[in-house]
N, C-alpha and C positions, 0 to 999 in steps of 0.2 A: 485217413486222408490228411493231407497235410493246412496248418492255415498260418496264418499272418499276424501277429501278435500285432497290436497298439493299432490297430487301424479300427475307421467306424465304416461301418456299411450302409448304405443309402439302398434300399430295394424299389425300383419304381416300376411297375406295370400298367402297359394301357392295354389289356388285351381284353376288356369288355366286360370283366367279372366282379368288378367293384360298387360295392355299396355307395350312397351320394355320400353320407358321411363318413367324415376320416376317423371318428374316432369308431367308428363300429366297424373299422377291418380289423382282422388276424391274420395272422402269417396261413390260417387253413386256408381262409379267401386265397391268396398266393398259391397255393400247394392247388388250389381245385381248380384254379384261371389254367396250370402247369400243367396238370395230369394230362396226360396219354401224348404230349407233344413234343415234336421235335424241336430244341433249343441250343441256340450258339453262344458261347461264352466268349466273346472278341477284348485281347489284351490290348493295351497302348503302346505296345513294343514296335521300333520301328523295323523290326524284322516283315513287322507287314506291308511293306512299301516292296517288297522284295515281288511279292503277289497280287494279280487283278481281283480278287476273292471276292467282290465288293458283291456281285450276281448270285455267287452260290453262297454269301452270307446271309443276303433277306431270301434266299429262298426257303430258311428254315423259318417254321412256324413263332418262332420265339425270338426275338437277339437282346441277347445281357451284351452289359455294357460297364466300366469301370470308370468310380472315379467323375463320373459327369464332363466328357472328355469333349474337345470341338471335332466333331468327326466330319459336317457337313461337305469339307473342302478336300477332304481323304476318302469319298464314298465309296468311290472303284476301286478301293483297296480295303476300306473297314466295312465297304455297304452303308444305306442311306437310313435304313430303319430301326427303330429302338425300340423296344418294351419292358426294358428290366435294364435298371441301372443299381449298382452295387456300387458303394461311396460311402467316406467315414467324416466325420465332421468338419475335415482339413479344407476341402474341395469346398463348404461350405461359407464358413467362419475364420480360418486360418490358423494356425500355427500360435498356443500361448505367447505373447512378444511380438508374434510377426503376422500381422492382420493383412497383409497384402500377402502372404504366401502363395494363397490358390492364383492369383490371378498372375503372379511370377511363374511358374509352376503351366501358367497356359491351361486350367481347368474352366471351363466355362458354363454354369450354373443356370444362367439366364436360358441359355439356350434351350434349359429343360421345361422354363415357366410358359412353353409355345406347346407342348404335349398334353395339353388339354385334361384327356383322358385316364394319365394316369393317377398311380397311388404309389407314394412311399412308406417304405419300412426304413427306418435310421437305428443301423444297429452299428452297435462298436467291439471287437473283440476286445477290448479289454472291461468290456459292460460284463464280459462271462464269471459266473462267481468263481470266486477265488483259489476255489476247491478245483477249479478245471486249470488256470493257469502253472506256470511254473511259477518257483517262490520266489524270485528277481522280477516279477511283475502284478505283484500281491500288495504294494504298496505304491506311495507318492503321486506322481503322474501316471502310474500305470495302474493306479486300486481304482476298485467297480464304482465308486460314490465320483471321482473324480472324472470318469469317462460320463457317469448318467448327468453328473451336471453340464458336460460340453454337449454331448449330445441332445439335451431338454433345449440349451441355443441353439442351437442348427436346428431342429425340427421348427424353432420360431423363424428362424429365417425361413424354411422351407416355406412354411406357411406367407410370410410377407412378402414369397414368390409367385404365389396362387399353386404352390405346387402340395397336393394332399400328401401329407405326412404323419407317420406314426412311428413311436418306437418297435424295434422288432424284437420278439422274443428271446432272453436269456436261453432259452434250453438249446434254440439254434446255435448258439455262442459256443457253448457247454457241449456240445455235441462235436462243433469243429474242431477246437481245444481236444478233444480227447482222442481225435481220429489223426494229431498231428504224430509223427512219427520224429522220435529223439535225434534224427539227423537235419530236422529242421530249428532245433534249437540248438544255446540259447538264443533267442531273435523273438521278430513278430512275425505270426502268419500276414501271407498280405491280401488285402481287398480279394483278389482274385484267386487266390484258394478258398477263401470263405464263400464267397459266390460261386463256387463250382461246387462245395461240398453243400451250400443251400439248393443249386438247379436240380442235383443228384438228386435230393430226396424228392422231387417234385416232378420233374419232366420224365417222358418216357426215354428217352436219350439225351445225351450234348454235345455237340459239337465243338471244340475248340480251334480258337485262331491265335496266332503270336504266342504262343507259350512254349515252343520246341526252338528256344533259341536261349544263345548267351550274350545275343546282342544288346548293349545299352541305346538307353534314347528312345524315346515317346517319335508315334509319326507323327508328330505336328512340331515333333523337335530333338532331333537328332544328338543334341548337344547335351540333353539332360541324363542326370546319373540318378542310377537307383543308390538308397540310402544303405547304408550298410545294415541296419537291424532287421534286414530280409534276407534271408539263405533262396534265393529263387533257383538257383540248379536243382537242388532236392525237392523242392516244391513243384519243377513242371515235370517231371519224372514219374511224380503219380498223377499229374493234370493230365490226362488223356483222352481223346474223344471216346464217346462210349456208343455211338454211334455206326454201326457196317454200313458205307453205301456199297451201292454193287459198281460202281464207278468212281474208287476215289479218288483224290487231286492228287496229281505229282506233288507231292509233298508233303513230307515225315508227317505222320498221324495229324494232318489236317493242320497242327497246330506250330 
């Protein structure tokens, strides 16, 4: 499977299965809230304005989410319900230099400190050790010591959000890194491969939304460009629903 090089992941679930304490989850907590369920993986592509999906998006038992995105005002096209957000420190903290980035960018944070109930995992593919990465992402900005310290701020922020937060395990990093296939480098996996190759080990299917497309721009803004250090054609190519309904939607593998 393919992933997202230099991004962090933010895992948040409020589906009932969480300890009161954030430091006593693991990513198995995540895997056993996941088991046997049906889950949607909803991208930020504005490809999904194209689609009413918002109905047969909360109808799945789970909905991931990217990035910590404002979807409230997109619901009849992204759906209104959240359980799992996948998000890397950028959407937290910002950009080394540029501390306003997320809130340029249209990510919205706060929005998640109202979900009461969940728990995050803040994981970063480039936290994966080094032995999983390529060698053009083994050092500087992109070596494990300088993702865990951006990442250790964000998990403070998350907390000075009321929102439970923990780091997420290496071997998940290490695991997605090695399922990427050499047509997605050189580059980063991005957020949404890593959250689709984490739903996989977890849920009994997934559904995908926004990923069969080459369109640019977020639905809350049309105008934004993905960054080049993502190869996304190769990456939604094996993003696939994994999901048979017996009734599926006009359109290309859900996603």
């Amino acid at each position: 499977m393919k992933t997202n090089l230099g991004v962090f992941y933010l895992v948040v679930l409020h589906i009932g299965a969480w300890p009161q304490r954030c430091e006593g989850a693991t990513w198995d907590y995540a895997k056993a809230a996941l088991e046997g369920k049906t889950c949607a993986l909803v991208s930020n592509s504005a490809e999904l304005l194209k689609y009413q999906h918002g109905t047969l998006i909360n109808a799945n038992q789970v909905v991931a989410r990217l990035n910590l995105p404002p979807y409230e005002a997109h619901a009849k096209y992204v759906g209104s319900k959240t359980d799992v957000v996948f998000t890397g420190y950028p959407p937290l903290v910002g950009l080394p230099g540029k501390p306003n980035w997320a809130r340029a960018q249209g990510y919205n944070p706060k929005l998640y400190n109202r979900l009461t109930e969940t728990f995050t995992f803040l994981v970063d593919a480039y936290c994966a050790s080094d032995r999983s990465k390529p060698k053009l992402l083994r050092g500087g900005y992109a070596s494990q010591s300088v993702c865990l310290k951006h990442s250790k701020r964000a998990k403070r922020v998350c907390s000075a959000l009321k929102m439970k937060c923990g780091l997420g395990p290496t071997e998940m990093l290490d695991s997605a890194w090695q399922s990427a296939s050499k047509s997605l480098l050189p580059g980063a996996i991005s957020t949404g491969f890593v959250g689709y190759h984490m739903l996989l080990s977890a849920c009994r299917c997934v559904n995908v939304y926004g990923f069969n497309t080459s369109i640019g721009g977020h639905y809350w803004d049309v105008r934004h460009k993905t960054g080049k250090s993502h190869r996304m054609g190769p990456e939604h190519k094996v993003i696939v629903s994994t999901c048979i309904a017996k009734n599926p939607p006009k359109f290309s593998t859900i996603s």
